[in-house]
C-alpha positions in Angstrom: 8.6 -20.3 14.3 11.0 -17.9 12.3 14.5 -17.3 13.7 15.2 -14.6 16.2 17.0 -12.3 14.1 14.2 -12.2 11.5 11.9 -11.0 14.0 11.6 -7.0 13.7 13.4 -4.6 16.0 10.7 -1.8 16.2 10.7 -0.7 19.7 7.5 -0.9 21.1 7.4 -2.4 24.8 8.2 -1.0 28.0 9.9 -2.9 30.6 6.8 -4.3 32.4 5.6 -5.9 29.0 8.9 -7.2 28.7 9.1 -8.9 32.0 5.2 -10.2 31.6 6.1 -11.7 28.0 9.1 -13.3 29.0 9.4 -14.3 32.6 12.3 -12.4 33.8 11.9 -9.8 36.4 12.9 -6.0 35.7 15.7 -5.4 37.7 17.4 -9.2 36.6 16.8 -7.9 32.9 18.8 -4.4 33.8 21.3 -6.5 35.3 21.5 -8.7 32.0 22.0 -5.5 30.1 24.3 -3.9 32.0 26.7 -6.7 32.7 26.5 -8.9 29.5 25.3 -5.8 26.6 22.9 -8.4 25.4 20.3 -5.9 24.4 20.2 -2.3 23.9 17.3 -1.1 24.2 15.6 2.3 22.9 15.3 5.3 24.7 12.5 8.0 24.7 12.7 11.5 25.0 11.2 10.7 28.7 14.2 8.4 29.4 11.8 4.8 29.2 13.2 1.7 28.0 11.6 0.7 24.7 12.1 -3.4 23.3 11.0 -4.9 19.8 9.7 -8.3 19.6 13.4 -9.3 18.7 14.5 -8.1 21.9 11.9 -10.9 23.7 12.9 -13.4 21.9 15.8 -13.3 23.0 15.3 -12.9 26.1 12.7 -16.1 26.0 15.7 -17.9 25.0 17.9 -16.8 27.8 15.4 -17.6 30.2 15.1 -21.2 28.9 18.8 -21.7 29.2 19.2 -20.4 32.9 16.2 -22.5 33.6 17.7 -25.7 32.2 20.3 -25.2 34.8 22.8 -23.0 32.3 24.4 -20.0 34.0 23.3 -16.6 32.8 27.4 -15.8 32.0 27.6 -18.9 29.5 24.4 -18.4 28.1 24.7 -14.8 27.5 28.3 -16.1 26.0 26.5 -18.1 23.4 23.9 -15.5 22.7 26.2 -12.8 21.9 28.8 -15.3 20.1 25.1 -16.2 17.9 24.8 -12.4 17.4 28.0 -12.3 16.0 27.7 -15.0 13.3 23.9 -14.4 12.3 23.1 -18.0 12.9 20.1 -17.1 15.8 18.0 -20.1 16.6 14.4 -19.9 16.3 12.0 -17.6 18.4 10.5 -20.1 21.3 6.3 -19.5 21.9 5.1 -16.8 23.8 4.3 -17.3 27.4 0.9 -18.3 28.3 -0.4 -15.4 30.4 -2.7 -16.7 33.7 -5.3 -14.5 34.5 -5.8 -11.9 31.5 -4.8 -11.7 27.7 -1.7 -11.8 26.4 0.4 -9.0 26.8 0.6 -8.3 22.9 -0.9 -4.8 21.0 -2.8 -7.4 19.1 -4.1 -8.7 21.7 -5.3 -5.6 23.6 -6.6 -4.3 20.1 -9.1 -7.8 19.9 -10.0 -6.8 24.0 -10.6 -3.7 23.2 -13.0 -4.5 20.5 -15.2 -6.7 22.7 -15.3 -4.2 25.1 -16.7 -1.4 23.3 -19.3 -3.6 20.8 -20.9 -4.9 24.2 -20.9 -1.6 25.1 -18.7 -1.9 28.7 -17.4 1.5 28.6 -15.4 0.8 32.2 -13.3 -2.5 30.6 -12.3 -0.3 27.5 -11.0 2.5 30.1 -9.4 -0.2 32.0 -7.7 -1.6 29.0 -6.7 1.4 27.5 -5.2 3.0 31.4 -3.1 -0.8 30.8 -1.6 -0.2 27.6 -0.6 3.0 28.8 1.6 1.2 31.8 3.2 -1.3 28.6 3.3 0.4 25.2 4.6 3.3 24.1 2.3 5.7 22.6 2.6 5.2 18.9 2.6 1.5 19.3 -1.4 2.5 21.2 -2.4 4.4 18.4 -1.0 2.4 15.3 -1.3 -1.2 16.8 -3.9 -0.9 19.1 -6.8 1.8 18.8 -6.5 1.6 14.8 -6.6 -1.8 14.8 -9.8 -2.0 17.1 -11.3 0.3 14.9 -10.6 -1.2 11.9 -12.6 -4.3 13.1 -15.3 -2.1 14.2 -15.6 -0.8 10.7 -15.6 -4.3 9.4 -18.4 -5.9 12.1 -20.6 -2.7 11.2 -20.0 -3.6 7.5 -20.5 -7.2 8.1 -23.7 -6.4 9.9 -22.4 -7.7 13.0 -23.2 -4.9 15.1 -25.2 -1.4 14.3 -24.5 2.1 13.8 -24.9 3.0 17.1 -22.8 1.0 18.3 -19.9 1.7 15.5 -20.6 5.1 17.1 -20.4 4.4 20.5 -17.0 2.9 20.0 -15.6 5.8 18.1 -17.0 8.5 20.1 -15.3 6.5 23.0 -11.7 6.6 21.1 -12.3 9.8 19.9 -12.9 10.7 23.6 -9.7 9.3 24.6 -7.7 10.8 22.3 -9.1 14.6 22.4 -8.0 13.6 26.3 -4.4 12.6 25.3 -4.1 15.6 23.0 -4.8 18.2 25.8 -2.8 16.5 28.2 0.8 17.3 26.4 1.4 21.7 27.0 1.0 23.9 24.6 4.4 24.7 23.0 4.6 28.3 22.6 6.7 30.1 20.6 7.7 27.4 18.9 6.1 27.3 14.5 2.7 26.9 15.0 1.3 23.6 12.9 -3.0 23.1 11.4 -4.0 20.0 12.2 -7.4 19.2 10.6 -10.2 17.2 8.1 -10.5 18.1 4.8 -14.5 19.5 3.8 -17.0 16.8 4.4 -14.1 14.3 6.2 -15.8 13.3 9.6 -13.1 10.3 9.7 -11.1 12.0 12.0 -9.6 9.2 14.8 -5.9 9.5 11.9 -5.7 12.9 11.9 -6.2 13.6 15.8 -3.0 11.1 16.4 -1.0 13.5 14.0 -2.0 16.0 16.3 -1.1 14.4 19.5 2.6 12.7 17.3 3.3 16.6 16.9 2.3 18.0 20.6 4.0 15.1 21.9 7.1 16.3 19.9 7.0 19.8 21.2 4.8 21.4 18.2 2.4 24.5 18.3 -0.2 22.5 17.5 -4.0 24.2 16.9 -6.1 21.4 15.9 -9.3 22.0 14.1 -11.2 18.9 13.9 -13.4 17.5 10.9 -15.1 18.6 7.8 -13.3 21.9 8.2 -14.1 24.7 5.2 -10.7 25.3 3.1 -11.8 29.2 3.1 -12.0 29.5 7.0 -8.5 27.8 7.1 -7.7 30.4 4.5 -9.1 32.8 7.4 -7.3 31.0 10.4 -4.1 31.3 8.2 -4.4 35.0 8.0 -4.5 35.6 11.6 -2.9 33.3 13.0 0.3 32.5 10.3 1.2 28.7 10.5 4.7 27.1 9.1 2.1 24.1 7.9 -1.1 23.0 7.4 -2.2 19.2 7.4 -5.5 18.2 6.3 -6.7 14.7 6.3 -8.9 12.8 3.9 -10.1 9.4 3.9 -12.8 9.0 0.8 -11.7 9.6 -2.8 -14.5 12.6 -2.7 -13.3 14.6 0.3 -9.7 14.1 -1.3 -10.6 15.8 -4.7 -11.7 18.4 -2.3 -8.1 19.3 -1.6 -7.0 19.9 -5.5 -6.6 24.3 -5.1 -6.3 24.6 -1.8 -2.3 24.9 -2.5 -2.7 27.8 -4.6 -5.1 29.7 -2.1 -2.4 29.9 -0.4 -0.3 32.3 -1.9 -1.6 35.5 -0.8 -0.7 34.6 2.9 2.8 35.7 3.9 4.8 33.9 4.7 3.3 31.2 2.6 2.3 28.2 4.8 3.7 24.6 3.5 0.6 22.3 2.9 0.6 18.8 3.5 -2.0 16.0 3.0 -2.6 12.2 3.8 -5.5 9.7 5.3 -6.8 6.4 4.0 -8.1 7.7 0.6 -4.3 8.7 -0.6 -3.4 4.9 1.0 -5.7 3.4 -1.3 -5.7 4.9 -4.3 -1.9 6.2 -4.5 -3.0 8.0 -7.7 -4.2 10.5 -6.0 -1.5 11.7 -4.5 -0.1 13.3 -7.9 -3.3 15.3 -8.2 -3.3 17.2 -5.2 -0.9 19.9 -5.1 1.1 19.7 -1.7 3.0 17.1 -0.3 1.9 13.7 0.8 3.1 13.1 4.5 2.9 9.6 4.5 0.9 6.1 4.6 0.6 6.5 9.0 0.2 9.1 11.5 4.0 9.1 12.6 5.0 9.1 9.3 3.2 12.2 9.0 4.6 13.8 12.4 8.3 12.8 11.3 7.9 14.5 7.9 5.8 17.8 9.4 8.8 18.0 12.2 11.4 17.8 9.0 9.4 20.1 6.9 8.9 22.9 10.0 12.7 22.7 10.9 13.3 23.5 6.9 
């Protein structure tokens, strides 16, 4: 097992997680906190606690020491003293967990997969309505729901499972998400931001969390969906004048597609910033110099931290 403070510190887990993964109820792990400053956790813009795996560690070890008979004062003394020097000890297992799967976005990304490939649209929603009690919402989308559908990609590729099923599940996710993205309010009067799938792009699923990263943030948003025609965003532009447009691609073909849309641009005023990104521009980073624009990064939230930058600018 590595050493505690090699783990990462990525906050990810609300407080239920927390206390699933490592035994120790919520309101003993507040008291920890606020009497011993073992852990500081993360705060979101709604005021939740967010931990990293480093954080339950931690607390794993804590809990061992109490329950060898150690008092939480003396051990939280040795933790902190540990801190101090960098010499952690190493990271104990995780905690078996009776009655379900481990409470890990690994593990709910492998669940979720079984679900949807035998088709059981009611255990997907129930796993999916969990996650939203555990995880924040970029750890659901990066670690959970692209995970999932990375392996459904893979089985169909495999020739595990068929089209329609592939389908099924990403209609399903696709579903959930278009959901999610109406739920946050329209933020109006604030820059507005185009959200959408460059010509021929039906991969949508990366581009749609971009969209719900930037809602969630506060952002006009108007999201247009996939293979959208570069001259009717043109169009859109016109009428309704955006700070940025973002446009997805995920195949080298719909990518090249991309390569003058920055300079149609230039008889709208004020000129709109374009920005690009997906899976082709991940794989072949060589691409990425021949699109004029700027690339907003390998991941979704990279992509909502760099439009927020670029709109404040």
């Amino acid at each position: 097992m590595p050493r505690i403070n090699e783990l990462p510190e990525t906050p990810k887990y609300r407080i239920k997680a927390v206390s699933q993964q490592t035994g120790v109820a919520p309101v003993t792990l507040r008291a920890w906190e606020r009497r011993y400053g073992l852990l500081m956790p993360h705060r979101t813009h709604s005021n939740y606690r967010l931990y990293s795996d480093r954080d339950i560690a931690l607390l794993r070890w804590l809990k061992a020491r109490v329950d060898g008979g150690l008092p939480i004062r003396i051990a939280a003394e040795q933790a902190l003293a540990m801190q101090r020097s960098g010499e952690m000890p190493e990271a104990l297992p995780p905690l078996a967990m009776p009655g379900g799967p481990a409470e890990s976005p690994s593990a709910f990304a492998s669940h979720l997969f079984e679900a949807l490939t035998q088709h059981d649209e009611a255990q997907a929603s129930q796993l999916l309505s969990r996650t939203h009690a555990l995880f924040d919402l970029t750890t659901i989308c990066l670690d959970i729901i692209t995970p999932c559908l990375v392996q459904v990609g893979e089985a169909w590729h495999r020739g595990d499972i068929r089209i329609a099923t592939e389908h099924f599940a990403s209609s399903f996710l696709r579903g959930r998400l278009l959901a999610l993205y109406q739920t946050f309010p329209l933020a109006r009067g604030s820059k507005r931001i185009l959200v959408g799938c460059a010509p021929g792009e039906l991969h949508e699923i990366g581009c749609l969390m971009l969209a719900i990263f930037l809602r969630r943030a506060g952002h006009q948003v108007d999201y247009l969906g996939q293979d959208v025609a570069l001259e009717d965003v043109q169009a859109y532009a016109r009428s309704e004048p955006p700070s940025l447009i973002c446009l997805s691609a995920s195949l080298p073909e719909t990518a090249r597609r991309l390569g003058g849309f920055h300079a149609s641009l230039a008889e709208i005023r004020p000129r709109p910033e374009f920005g690009f990104g997906g899976r082709a521009f991940n794989n072949d980073t060589s691409l990425r110099d021949q699109i004029p624009g700027i690339f907003m990064g390998e991941t979704s939230a990279e992509g909502a931290v760099h439009a927020a930058r670029l709109v404040a600018a």
